[in-house]
C-alpha positions in Angstrom: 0.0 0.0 0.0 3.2 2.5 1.0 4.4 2.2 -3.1 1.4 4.1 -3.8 2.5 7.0 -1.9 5.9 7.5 -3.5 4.8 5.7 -7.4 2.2 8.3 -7.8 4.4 11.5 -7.1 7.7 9.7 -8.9 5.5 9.5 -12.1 4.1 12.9 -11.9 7.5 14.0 -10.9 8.7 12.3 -14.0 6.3 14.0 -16.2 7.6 17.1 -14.9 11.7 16.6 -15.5 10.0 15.7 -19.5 8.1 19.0 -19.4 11.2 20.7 -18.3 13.6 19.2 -20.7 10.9 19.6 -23.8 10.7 23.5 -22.6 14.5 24.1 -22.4 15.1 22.4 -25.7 12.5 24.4 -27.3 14.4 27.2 -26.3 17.6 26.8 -26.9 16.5 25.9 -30.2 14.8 28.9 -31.0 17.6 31.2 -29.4 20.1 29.6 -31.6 18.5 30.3 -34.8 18.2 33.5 -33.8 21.8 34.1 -32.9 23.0 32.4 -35.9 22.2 35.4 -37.7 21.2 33.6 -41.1 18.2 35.0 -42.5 16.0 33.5 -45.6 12.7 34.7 -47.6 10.3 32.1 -46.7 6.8 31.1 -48.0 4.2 29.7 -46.0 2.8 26.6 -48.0 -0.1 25.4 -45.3 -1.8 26.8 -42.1 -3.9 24.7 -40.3 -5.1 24.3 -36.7 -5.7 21.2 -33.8 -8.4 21.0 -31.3 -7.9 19.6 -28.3 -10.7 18.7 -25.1 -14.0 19.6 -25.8 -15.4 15.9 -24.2 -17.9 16.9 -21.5 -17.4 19.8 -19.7 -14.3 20.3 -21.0 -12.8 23.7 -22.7 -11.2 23.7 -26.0 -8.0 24.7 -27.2 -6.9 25.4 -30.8 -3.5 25.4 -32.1 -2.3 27.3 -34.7 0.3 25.8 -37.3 2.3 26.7 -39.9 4.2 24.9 -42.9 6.8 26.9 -44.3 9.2 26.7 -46.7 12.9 28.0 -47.5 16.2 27.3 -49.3 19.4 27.6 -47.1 22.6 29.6 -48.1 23.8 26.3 -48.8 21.1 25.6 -51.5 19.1 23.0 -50.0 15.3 23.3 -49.5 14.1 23.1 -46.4 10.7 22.6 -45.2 9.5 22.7 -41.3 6.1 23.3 -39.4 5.7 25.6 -36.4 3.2 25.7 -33.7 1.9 28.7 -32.5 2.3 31.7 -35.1 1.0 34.8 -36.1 -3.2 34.7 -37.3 -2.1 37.2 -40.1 0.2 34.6 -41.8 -1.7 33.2 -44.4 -1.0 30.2 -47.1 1.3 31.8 -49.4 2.8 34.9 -47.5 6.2 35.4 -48.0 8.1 35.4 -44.1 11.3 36.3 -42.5 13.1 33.0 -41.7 15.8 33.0 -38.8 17.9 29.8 -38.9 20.6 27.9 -38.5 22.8 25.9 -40.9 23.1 22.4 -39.2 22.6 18.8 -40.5 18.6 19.3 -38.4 17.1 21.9 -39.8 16.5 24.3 -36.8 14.5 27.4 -38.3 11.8 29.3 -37.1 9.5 32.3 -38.6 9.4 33.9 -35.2 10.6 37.7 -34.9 13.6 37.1 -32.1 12.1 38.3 -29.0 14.2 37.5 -26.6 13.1 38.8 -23.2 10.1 37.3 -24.3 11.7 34.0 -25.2 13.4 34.1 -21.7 10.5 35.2 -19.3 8.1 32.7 -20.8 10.7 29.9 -20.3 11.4 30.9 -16.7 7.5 31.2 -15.9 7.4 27.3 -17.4 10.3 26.0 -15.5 9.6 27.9 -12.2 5.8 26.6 -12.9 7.4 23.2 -13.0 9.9 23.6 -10.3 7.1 24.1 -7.4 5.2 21.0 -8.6 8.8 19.3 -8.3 9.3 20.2 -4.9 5.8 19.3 -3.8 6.3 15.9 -5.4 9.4 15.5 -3.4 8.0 16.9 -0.2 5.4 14.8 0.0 7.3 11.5 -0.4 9.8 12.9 2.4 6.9 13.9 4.7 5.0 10.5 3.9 8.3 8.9 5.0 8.8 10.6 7.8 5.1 10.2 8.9 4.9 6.5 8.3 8.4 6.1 10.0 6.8 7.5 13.0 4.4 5.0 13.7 5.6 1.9 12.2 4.0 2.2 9.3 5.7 0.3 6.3 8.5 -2.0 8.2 7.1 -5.0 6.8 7.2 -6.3 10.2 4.2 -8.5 11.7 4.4 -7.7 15.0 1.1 -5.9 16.3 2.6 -5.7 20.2 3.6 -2.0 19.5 1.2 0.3 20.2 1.1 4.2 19.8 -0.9 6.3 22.1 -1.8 10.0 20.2 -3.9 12.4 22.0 -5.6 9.8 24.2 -6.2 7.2 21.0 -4.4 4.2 21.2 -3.2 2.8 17.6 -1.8 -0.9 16.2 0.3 -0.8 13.1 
């Protein structure tokens, strides 16, 4: 019964180190296309959006997406979709594309905004951090609790008893 008390927060804390990394990745990526300082006349060749929710009571979010298209300094063609641009982007618009000559193609249509950038990936990770903590703090003070009374020894012995505020208790 105990491994339910520390399973439960190690998967959610698990889910949060993957949140973490996917949000630092993200922008590192986007900051180095930026800094690269290699520009390139794209064209936007498909804009669609997701739905997500909706079952029940449920809100609905929409996703924007972009296809876009560009040819490197090198000469090669690349293609790559991004989540979360502009409305006024339409199929066909010509875009300003920051990227950054690698074997991945690492691009992005984005206008560098970097305080932006920054501030939005320190909300997310500080976001992340508390529900990291909290995950951790309760397996410590579930350890600590259970330690207390005998909870979780594996032991079969019911002799010990623990007397709290008048109530006496059997692990």
């Amino acid at each position: 019964m105990d491994v339910i008390f520390y399973l439960v927060p190690s998967l959610i804390l698990a889910v949060v180190l993957l949140g973490a990394y996917t949000v630092l990745r993200r922008a590192l990526r986007i900051r180095s296309a930026w800094n690269s300082g290699l520009t390139a006349e794209g064209r936007c060749l498909r804009m669609f959006t997701t739905t997500h929710g909706g079952g029940g009571d449920t809100s609905v979010s929409t996703t924007l997406h972009h296809v876009y298209e560009f040819t490197a300094r090198s000469g090669r063609v690349v293609r790559f979709e991004e989540r979360g641009g502009p409305a006024t982007v339409l199929e066909g618009d010509f875009v300003t594309v920051y990227y950054k000559e690698d074997d991945e193609a690492v691009a992005t249509a984005k206008a560098p905004r970097r305080a932006g950038l920054a501030a939005s990936t320190v909300g997310v990770l500080a976001f992340l951090g508390v529900m990291a903590v909290f995950c951790v703090g309760f397996m410590v003070t579930y350890h600590q609790t259970s330690e207390g009374f005998g909870f979780g020894e594996g032991s079969d012995d019911t002799t010990n008893t623990v007397v709290v505020d008048g109530v006496t208790m059997t692990p």
